[in-house]
Steps between C-alpha positions, in 0.01 A plus 500: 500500500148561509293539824363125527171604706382832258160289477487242810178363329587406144583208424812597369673646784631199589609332198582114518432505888287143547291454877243641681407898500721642808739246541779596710343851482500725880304772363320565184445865278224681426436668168589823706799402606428448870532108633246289711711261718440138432338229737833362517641834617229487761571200633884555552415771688286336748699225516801764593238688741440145693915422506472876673212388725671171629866675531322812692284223756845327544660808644209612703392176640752447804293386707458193232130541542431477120813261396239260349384759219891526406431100394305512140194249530589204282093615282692766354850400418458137403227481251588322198675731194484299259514773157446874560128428418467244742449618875263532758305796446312530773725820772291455781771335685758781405297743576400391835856476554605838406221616706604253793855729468343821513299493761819393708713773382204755601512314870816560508585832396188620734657303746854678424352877474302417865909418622644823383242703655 
């Protein structure tokens, strides 16, 4: 069987494959061999980094002070998906959010490291 990505820009290295360039694909090679990671790739990392963030400011938090960050604001998980090319574009709220998160787990850990001295 022959390598299937010897050229991963011809035309031909995918033979019969129909859809858009980089469907399904996590990272993508170089004509040197060497990959660039994909937006995709990118994104389920952050999105893994924030499930980190939120389970991290759950265990720290015992005082409850930040419980309401724990609750997703309804801007950022309940816009309308309607195709995978249809969604609101606009991160602001995320990112406030994620910021929102970190700032608490900085609190906190400051707060913690001032307790243990």
């Amino acid at each position: 069987m022959e390598y299937p990505l010897k050229d991963g820009y011809s035309v031909e290295t995918y033979p019969g494959r129909r859809g858009r360039n980089g469907d399904g694909h996590l990272f993508y090679l170089n004509r040197d061999s060497s990959y660039n990671p994909s937006i995709r790739v990118a994104n389920i990392r952050d999105g893994i980094q924030d499930y980190e963030y939120l389970a991290l400011l759950r265990k720290l938090d015992m005082k409850k002070e930040y419980a309401a960050l724990l609750n997703i604001p309804d801007q950022i998980v309940a816009s309308p998906v309607n195709y995978w090319s249809s969604f609101d574009r606009d991160p602001a709220a995320l990112l406030r959010h994620r910021e929102a998160v970190s700032q608490a787990l900085d609190k906190l850990a400051a707060a913690q490291e001032k307790e243990s001295q």
